[in-house]
LOPA-137904 format. One record per residue (C-alpha): residue in three letters; x, y, z. Coordinates in nm, 4 decimals, always signed. Last residue first. Example, Ala and Ser with C-alpha at 12.3 -4.5 7.8 and 13.67 -1.06 7.14 Angstrom:
! residues 2
residu/east/north/up
SER/+1.3670/-0.1060/+0.7140
ALA/+1.2300/-0.4500/+0.7800
This chain:
! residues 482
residu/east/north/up
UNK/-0.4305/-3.8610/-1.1059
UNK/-0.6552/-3.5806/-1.2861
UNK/-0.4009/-3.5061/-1.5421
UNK/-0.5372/-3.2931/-1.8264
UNK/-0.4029/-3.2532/-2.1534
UNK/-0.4932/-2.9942/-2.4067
UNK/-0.5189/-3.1305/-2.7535
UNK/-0.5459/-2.9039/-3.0425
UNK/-0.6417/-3.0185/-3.4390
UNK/-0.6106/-2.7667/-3.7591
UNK/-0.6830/-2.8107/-4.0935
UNK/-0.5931/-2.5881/-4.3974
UNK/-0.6788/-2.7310/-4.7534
UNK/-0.4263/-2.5065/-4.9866
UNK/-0.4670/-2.2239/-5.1535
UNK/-0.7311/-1.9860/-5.0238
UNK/-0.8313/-1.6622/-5.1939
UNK/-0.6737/-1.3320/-5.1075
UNK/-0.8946/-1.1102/-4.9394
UNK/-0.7736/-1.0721/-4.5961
UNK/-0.4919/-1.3715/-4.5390
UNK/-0.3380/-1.2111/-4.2822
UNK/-0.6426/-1.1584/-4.1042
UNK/-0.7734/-1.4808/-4.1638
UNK/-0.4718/-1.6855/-4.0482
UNK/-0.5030/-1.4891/-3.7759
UNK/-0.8483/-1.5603/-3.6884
UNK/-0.7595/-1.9423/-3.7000
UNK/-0.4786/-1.9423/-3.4870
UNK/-0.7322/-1.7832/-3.1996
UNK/-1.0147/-2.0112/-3.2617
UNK/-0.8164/-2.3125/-3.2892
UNK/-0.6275/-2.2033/-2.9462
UNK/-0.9578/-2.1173/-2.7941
UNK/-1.1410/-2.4521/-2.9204
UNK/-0.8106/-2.6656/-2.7409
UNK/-0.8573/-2.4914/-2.4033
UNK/-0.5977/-2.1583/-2.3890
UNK/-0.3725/-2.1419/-2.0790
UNK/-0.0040/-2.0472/-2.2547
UNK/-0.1965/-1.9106/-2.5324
UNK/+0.0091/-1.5710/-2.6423
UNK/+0.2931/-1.7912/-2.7168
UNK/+0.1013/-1.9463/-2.9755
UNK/+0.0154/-1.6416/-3.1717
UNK/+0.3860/-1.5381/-3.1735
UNK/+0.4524/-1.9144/-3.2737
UNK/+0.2047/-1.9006/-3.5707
UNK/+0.4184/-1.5942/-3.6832
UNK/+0.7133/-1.7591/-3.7095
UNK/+0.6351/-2.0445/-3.8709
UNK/+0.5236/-1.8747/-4.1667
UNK/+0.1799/-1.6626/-4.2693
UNK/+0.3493/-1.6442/-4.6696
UNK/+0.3968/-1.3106/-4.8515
UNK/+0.2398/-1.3245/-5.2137
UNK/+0.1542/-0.9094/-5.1669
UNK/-0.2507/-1.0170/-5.1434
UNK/-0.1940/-1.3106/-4.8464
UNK/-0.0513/-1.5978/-4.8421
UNK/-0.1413/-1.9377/-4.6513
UNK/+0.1862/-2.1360/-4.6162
UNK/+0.1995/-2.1591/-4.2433
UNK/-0.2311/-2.2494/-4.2309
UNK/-0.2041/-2.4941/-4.5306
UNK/+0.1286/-2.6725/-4.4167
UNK/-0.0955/-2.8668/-4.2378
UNK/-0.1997/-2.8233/-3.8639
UNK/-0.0924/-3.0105/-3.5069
UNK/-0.0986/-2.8333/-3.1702
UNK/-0.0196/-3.0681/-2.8531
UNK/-0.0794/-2.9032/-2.5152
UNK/+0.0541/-2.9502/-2.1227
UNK/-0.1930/-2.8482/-1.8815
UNK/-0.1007/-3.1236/-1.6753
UNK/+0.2119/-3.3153/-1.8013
UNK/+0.3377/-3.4718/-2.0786
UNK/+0.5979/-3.7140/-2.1203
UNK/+0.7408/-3.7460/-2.5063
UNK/+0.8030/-4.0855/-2.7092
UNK/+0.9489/-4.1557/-3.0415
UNK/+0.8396/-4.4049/-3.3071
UNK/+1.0580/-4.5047/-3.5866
UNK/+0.9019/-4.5329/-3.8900
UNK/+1.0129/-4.8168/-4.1944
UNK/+1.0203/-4.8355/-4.5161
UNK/+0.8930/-5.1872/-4.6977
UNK/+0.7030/-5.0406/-4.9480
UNK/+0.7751/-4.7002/-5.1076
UNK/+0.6047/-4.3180/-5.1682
UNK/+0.3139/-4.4043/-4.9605
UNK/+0.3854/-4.2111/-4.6591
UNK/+0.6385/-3.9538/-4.6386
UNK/+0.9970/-4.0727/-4.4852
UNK/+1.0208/-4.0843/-4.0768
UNK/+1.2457/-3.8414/-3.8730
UNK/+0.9951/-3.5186/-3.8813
UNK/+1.1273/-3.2261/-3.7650
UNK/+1.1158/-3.1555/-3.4330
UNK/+0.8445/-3.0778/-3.1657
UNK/+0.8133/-2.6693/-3.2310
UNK/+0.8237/-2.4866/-2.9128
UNK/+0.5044/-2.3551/-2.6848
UNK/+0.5165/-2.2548/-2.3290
UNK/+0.2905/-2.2449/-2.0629
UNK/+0.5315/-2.4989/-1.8754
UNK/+0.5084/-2.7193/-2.2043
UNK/+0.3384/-2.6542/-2.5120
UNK/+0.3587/-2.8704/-2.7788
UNK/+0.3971/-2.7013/-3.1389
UNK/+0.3648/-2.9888/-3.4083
UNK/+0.6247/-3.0257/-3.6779
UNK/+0.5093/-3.0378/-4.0353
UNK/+0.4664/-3.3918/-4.1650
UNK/+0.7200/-3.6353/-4.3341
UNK/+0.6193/-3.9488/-4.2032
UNK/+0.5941/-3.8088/-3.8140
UNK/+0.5484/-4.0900/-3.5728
UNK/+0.3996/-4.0601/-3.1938
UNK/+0.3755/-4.2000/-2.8434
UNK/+0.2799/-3.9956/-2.5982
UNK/+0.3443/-4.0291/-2.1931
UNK/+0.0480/-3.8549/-2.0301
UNK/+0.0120/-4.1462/-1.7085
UNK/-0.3600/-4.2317/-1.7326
UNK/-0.4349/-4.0579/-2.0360
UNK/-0.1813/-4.3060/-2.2412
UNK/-0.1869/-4.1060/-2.5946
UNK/-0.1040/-4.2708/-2.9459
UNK/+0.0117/-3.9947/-3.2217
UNK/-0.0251/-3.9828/-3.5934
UNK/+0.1758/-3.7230/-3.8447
UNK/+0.1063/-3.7938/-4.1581
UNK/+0.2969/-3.6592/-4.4800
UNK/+0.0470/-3.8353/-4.7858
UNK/+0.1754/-3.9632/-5.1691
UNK/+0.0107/-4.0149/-5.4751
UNK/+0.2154/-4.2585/-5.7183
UNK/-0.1550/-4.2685/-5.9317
UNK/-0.1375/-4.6475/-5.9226
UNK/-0.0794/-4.6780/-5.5668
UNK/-0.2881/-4.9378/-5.4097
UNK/+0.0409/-5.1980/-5.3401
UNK/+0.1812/-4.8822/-5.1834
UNK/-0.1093/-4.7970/-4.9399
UNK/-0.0876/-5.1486/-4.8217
UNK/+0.2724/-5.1030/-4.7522
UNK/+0.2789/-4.7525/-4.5824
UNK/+0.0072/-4.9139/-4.3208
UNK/+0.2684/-5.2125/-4.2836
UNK/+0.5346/-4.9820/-4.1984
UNK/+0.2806/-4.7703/-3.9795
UNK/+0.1135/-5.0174/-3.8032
UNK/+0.4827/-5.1669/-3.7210
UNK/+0.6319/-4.8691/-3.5842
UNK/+0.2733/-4.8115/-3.3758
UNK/+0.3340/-5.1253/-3.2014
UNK/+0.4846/-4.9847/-2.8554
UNK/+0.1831/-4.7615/-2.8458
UNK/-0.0688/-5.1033/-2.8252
UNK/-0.4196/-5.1551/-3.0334
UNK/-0.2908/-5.3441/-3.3090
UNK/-0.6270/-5.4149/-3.4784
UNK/-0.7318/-5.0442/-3.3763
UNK/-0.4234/-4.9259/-3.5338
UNK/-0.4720/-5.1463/-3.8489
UNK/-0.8427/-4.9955/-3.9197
UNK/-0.7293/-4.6689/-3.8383
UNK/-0.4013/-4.7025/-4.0970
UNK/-0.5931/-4.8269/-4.3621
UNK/-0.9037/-4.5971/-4.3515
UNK/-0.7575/-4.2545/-4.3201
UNK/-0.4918/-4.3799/-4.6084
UNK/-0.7695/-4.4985/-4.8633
UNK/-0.9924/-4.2125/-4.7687
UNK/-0.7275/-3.9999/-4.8170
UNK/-0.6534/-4.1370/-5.1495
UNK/-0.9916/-4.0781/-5.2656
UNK/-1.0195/-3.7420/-5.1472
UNK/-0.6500/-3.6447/-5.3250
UNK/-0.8339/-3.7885/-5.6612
UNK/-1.1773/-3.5661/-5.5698
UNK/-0.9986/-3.2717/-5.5648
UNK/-0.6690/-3.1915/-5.4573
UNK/-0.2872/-3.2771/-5.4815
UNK/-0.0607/-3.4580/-5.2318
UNK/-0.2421/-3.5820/-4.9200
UNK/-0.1941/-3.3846/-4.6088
UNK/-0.2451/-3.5899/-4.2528
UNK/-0.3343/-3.5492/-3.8928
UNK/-0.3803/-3.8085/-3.6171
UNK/-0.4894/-3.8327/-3.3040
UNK/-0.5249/-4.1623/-3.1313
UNK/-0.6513/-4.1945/-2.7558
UNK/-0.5527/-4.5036/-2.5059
UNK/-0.6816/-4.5228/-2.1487
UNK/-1.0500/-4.6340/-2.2398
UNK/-0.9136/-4.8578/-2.5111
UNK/-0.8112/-4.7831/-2.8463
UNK/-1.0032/-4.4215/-2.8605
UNK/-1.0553/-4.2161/-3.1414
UNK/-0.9276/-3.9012/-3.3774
UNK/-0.8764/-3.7960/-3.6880
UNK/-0.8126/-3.5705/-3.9315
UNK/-0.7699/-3.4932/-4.2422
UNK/-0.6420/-3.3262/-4.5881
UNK/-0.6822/-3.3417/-4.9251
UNK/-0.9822/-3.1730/-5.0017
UNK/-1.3152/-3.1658/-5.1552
UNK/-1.4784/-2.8663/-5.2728
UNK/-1.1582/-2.6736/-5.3454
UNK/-0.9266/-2.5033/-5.0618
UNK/-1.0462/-2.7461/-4.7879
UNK/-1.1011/-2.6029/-4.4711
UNK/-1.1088/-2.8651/-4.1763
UNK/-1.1407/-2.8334/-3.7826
UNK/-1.0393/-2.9546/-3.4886
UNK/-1.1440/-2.9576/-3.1053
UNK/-0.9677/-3.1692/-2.7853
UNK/-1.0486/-3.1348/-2.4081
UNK/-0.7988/-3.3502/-2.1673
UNK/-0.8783/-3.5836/-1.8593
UNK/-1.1777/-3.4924/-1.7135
UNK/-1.3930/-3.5166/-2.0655
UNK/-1.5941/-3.3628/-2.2906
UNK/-1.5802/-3.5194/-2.6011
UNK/-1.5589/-3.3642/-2.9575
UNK/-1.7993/-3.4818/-3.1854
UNK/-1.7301/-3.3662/-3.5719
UNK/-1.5184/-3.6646/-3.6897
UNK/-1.3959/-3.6426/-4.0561
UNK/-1.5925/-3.8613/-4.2087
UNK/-1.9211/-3.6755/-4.2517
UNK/-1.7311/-3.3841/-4.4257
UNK/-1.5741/-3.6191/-4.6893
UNK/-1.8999/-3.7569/-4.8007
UNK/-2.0475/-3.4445/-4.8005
UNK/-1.7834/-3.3044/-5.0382
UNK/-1.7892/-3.6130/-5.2355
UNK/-2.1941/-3.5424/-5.2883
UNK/-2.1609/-3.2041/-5.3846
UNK/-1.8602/-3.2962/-5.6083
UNK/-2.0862/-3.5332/-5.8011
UNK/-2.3684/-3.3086/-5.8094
UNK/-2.1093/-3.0581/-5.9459
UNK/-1.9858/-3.3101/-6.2003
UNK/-2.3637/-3.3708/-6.3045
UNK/-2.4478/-3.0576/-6.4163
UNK/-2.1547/-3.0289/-6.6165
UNK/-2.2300/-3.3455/-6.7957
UNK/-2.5953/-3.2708/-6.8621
UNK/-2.8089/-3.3834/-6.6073
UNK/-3.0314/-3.0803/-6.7198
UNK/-3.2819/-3.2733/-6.9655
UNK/-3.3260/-3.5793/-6.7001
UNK/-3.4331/-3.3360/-6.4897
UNK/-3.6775/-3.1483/-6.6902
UNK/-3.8325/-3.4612/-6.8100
UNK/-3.8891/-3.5676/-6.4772
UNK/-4.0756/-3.2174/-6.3943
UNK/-4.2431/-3.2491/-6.6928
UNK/-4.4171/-3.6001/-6.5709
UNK/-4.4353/-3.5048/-6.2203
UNK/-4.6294/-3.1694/-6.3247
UNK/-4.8590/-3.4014/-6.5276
UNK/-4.8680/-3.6727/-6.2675
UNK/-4.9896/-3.3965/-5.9951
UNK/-5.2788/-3.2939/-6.2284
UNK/-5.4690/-3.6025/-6.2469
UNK/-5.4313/-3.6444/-5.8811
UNK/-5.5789/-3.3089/-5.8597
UNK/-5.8278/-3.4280/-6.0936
UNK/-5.8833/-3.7407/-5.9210
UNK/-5.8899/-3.5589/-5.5600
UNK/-6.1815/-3.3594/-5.7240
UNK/-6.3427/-3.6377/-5.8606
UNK/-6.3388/-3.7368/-5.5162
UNK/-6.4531/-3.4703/-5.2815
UNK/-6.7695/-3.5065/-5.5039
UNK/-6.9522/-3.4351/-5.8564
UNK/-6.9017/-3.8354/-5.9519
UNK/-6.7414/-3.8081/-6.2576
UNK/-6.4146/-4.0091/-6.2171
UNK/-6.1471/-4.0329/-6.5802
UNK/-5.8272/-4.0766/-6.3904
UNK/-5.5169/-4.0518/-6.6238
UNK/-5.1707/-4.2283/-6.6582
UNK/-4.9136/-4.0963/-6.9204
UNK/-4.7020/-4.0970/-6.5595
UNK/-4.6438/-4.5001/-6.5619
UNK/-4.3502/-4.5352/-6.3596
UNK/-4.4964/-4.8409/-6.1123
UNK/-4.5984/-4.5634/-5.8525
UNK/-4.8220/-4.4027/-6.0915
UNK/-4.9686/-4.7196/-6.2243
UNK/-5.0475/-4.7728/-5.8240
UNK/-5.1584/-4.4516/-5.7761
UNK/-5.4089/-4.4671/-6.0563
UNK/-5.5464/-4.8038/-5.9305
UNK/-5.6094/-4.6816/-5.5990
UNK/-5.7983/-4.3539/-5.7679
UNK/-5.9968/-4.6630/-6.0090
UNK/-6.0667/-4.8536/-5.6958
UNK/-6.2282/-4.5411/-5.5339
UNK/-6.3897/-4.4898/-5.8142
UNK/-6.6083/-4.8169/-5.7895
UNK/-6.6246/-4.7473/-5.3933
UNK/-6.8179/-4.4374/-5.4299
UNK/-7.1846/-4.5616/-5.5137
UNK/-7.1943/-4.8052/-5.2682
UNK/-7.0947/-4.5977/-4.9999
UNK/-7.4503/-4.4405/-5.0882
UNK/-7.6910/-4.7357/-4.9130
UNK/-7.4589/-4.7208/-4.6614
UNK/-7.5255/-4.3821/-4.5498
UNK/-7.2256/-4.1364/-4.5867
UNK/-7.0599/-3.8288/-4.4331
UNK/-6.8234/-4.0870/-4.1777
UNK/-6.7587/-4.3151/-4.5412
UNK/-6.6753/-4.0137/-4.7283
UNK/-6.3936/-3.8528/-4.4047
UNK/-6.3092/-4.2065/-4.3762
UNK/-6.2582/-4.2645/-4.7625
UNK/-6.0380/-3.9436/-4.7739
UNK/-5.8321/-4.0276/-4.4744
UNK/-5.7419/-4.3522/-4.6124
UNK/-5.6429/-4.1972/-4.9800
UNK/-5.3955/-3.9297/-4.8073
UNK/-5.2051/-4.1692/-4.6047
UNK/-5.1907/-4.4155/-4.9159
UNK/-5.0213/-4.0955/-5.1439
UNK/-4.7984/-3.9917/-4.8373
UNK/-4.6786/-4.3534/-4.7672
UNK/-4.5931/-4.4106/-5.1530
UNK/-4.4714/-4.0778/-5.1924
UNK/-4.2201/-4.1662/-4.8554
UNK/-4.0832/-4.4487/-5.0176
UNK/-4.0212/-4.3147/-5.3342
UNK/-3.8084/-3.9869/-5.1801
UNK/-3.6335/-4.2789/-4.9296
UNK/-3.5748/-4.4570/-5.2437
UNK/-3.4145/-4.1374/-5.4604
UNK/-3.2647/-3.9762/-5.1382
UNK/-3.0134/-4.3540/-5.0775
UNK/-2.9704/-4.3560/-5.4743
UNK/-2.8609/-4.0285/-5.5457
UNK/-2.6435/-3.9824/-5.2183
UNK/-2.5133/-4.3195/-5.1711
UNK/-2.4663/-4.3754/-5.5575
UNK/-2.3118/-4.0574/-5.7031
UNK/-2.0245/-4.0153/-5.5072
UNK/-1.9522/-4.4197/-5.4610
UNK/-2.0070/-4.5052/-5.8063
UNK/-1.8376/-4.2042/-5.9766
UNK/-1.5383/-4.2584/-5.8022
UNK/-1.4965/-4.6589/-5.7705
UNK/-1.5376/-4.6423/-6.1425
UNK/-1.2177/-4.4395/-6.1067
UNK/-1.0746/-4.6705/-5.8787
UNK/-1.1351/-5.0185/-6.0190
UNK/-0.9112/-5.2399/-5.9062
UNK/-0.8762/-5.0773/-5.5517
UNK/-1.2170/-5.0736/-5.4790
UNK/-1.2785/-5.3798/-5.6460
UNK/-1.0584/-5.5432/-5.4284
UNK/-1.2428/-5.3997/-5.1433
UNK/-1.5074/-5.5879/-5.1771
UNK/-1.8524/-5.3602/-5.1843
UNK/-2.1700/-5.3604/-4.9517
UNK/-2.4369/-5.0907/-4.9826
UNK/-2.6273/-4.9444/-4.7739
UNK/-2.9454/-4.7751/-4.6628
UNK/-3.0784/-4.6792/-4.3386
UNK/-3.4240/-4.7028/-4.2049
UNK/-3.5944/-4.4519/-3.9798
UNK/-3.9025/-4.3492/-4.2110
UNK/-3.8135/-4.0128/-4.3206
UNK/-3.4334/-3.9783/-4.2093
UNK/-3.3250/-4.2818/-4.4820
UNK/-2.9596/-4.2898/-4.3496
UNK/-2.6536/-4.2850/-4.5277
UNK/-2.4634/-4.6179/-4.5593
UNK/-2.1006/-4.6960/-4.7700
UNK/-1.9411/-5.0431/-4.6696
UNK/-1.5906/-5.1215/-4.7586
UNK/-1.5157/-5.4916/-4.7632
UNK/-1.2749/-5.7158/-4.6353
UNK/-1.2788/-6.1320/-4.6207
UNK/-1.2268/-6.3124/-4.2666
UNK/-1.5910/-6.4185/-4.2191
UNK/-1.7105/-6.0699/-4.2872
UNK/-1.4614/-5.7441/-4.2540
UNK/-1.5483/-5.4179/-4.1893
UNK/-1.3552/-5.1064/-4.3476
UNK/-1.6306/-4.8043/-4.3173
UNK/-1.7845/-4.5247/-4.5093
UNK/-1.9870/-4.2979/-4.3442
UNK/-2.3480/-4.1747/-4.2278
UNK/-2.5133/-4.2195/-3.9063
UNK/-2.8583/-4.2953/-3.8186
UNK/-2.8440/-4.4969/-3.5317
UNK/-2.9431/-4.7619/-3.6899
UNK/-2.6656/-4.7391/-3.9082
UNK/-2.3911/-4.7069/-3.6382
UNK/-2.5147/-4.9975/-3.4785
UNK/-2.4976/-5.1342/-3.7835
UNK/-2.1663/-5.0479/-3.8682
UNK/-2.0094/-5.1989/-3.4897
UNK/-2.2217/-5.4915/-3.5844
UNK/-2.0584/-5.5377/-3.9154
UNK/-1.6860/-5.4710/-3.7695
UNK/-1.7594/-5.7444/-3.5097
UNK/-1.8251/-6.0200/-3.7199
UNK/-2.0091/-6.2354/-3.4727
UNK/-2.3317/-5.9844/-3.5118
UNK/-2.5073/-5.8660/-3.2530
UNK/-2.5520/-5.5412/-3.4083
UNK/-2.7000/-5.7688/-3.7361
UNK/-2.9814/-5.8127/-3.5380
UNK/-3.1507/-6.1455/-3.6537
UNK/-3.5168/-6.2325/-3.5174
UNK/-3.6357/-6.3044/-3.8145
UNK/-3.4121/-6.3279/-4.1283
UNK/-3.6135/-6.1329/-4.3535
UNK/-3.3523/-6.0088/-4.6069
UNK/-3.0206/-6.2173/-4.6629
UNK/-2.7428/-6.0097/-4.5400
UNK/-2.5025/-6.2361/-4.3673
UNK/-2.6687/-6.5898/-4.4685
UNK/-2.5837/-6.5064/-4.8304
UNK/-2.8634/-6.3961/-5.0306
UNK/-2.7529/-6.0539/-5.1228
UNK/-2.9796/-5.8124/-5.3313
UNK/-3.1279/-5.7151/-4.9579
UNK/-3.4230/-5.5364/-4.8375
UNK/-3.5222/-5.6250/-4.4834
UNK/-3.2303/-5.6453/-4.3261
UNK/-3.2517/-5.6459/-3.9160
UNK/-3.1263/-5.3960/-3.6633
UNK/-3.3970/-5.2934/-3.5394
UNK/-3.4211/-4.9632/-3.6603
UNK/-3.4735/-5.1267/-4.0070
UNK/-3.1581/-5.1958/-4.2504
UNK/-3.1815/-5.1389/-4.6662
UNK/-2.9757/-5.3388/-4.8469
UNK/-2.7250/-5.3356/-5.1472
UNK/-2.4518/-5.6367/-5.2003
UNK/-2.1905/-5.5087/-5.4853
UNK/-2.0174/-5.6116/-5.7449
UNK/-2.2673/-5.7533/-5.9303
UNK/-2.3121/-5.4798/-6.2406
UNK/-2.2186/-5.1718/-5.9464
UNK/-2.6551/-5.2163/-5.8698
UNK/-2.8485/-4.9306/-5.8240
UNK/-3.1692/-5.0686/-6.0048
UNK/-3.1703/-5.3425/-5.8191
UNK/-3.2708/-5.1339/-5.5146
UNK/-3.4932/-4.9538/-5.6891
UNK/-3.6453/-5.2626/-5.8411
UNK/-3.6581/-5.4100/-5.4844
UNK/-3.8648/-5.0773/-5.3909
UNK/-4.0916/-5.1882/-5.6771
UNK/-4.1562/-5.5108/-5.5595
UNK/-4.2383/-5.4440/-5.1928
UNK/-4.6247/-5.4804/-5.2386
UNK/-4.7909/-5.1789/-5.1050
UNK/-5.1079/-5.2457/-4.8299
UNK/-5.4029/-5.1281/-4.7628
UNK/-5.7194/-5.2538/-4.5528
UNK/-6.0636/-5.0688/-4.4790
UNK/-6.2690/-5.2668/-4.2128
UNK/-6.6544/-5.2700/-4.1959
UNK/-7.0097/-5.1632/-4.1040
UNK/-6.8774/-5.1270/-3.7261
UNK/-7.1546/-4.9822/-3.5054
UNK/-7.5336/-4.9634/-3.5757
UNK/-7.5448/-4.6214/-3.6965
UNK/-7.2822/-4.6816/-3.9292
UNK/-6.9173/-4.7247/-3.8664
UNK/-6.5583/-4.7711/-4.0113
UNK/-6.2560/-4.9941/-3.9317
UNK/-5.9005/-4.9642/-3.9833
């Protein structure tokens, strides 16, 4: 930027920050090699990278990774720039990988890292602390040292304007040697050095920005110290479970269209910070939706793993598949994968459903799940019990599909066991029945109003006991506009 005199432009002020310390945070990070960390721009193109491969090699100009061939990547970095956060299956030149991103809100970039998901499997518990700690430490620890770095240079321009404006030439001279010592200063700062101390006697604006300055690394300093002195390991599990809990929350999907055709809404308790249970929902094809609902066996961050596992598997094989009449086959080779994963003999009832919205007919499977209530004629009955075994328990089972016709006005309610086994102070379970004497007061309640409605129950039943299992809800109203 320039600056004046009376004569016009005296000069131009440049500044720039070499990119070798946010590579050290990035290396930093590192799973020991396992991993390909990088940091994406809002156009689309790496510029931080540990990988060199053509895929994610840094500075590749002109390369938008939403164009992508692979078309898992570009669906994630479209997803990235756009400043979501999740973790995703993608696969790059026919090999798999789960990639973890979160955005960096400050600055518009995202950040994310790349790991094979044979070291996923192989390594699960490592898998555990990496992932939970490592997107949400990692991804706030850059963007925090990014932003200092563009706070402490946006503060140092404006001061030598606001000197250089007040000042002849003849005086400028005397105020650019500490100038170059406060640049200095932030640079030994920024490189880790906090012992680091301005000694500027000038009797101006700037020895007073050096003592502040001078100041700010002391309270840095002992507030480090004080950090690193409470990430004791009790401290540290509820970061952890912090993390997993927001982890969990931004998967399960929390936009719920609006369309002509049907109106949908769901919603998930868990009873401990992270959960068992999910749902899902998302479209094959413009005609075809998928909602599915699920209860993994035990809780905590084990359960959350395996759901992620599960939620992940069967989506990403459904959306290879794409067609109702294959969803027999998705799930007997979904139930397979999950198997050949299953060191910890965890197990998940699922009940998943493929709906044509251009003619209502519904495919579904129920591995062991409870019954959905459909409502038909303003009316709502249980669906059956399930006829499939629970997912996960053995390879090579398989899951007969079944298919129902509905018609306008016509809704699907799905839950986990968690809202008919909730119990109240006197140990007295909510039960089947009365879910179905709320029900049958909805005969033409939108999806949110049947939610809304079950929910509040639930509640009032429940008064002041605490919650014991993950309850999750999803509603589907259909709509047929033909």
């Amino acid at each position: 930027m320039p600056y004046f005199d009376d004569d016009g432009i005296a000069g131009v002020i440049c500044l720039d920050v070499a990119p070798k310390d946010i590579y050290k945070q990035i290396n930093a990070s590192s799973l020991e090699g396992r991993d390909t960390i990088f940091v994406l721009d809002k156009n689309g193109e790496v510029i931080f990278s540990t990988g060199k491969d053509k895929n994610l090699a840094p500075y590749i100009l002109n390369r938008d990774l939403r164009n992508d061939d692979d078309k898992t990547l570009a669906q994630a970095a479209r997803r990235m720039v756009d400043g979501e956060q999740d973790i995703v299956a993608i696969d790059i030149d026919g090999n798999k990988y789960f990639l973890a991103f979160s955005p960096l809100k400050s600055i518009g970039w995202s950040f994310g890292t790349l790991i094979d998901k044979s070291a996923i499997y192989s390594f699960s518990e490592e898998t555990k602390e990496d992932v939970n700690e490592y997107i949400g430490e990692y991804a706030a620890l850059l963007e925090s040292f990014l932003f200092k770095i563009s706070l402490g240079a946006l503060v140092i321009v404006m001061i030598i304007f606001a000197i250089l404006f007040r000042s002849s030439l003849k005086e400028s001279a005397g105020f650019v040697e500490p100038i170059h010592g406060l640049i200095d200063g932030v640079q030994d700062v920024a490189g880790g050095n906090l012992d680091k101390k301005l000694d500027i006697k000038t009797g101006d604006e700037i020895e007073l920005l050096a003592d502040n300055f001078n100041e700010m690394t002391g309270k840095l300093k002992t507030y480090m110290a004080t950090v690193e002195k409470n990430t004791a390991d009790k401290e540290r599990a509820k970061t952890e479970l912090a993390v997993a809990t927001q982890i969990q929350d931004g998967m399960l999907p929390k936009n719920f269209p609006v369309r002509d055709e049907f109106n949908i809404y769901a919603s998930m308790t868990p009873a401990k910070e992270v959960g068992g249970d999910f749902y899902d929902f998302y479209f094959v094809d413009k005609n075809h939706l998928v909602l599915t609902i699920a209860d993994v066996s035990g809780k905590g961050i084990t359960a959350a793993l395996f759901m992620i596992m599960a939620k992940t598997l069967l989506k990403d094989n459904i959306l290879t598949e794409g067609k109702p009449e294959n969803l027999s086959d998705v799930m007997r080779d979904t139930n397979n994968e999950l198997c050949d994963n299953n060191e910890a003999d965890m197990f998940v009832t699922l009940f998943t459903a493929i709906i044509d919205l251009s003619t209502g007919e519904m495919t579904f499977v129920n591995a062991g799940h409870n019954p959905p209530f459909v409502r038909r004629d303003k009316k709502f009955s249980a669906l059956g019990r399930a006829k499939s075994p629970i997912f996960g328990t053995l390879p090579g089972l398989n899951f007969p599909a079944t298919k129902i016709q509905l018609k306008d006005g016509d809704a699907i309610f799905m839950y986990t066991d968690g809202v008919t086994e909730a119990m109240n102070d006197k140990r007295e379970l909510f039960g089947e029945k009365r879910l179905q004497v709320v029900l049958d007061k909805l005969s033409d309640a939108d999806s949110k109003k049947i939610l809304a409605e079950v929910d509040a129950a639930v509640k009032d039943f429940v008064a002041d006991a605490k919650q014991s299992d993950d309850i999750t809800m999803l509603a589907f109203v259909f709509r047929d506009r033909a």
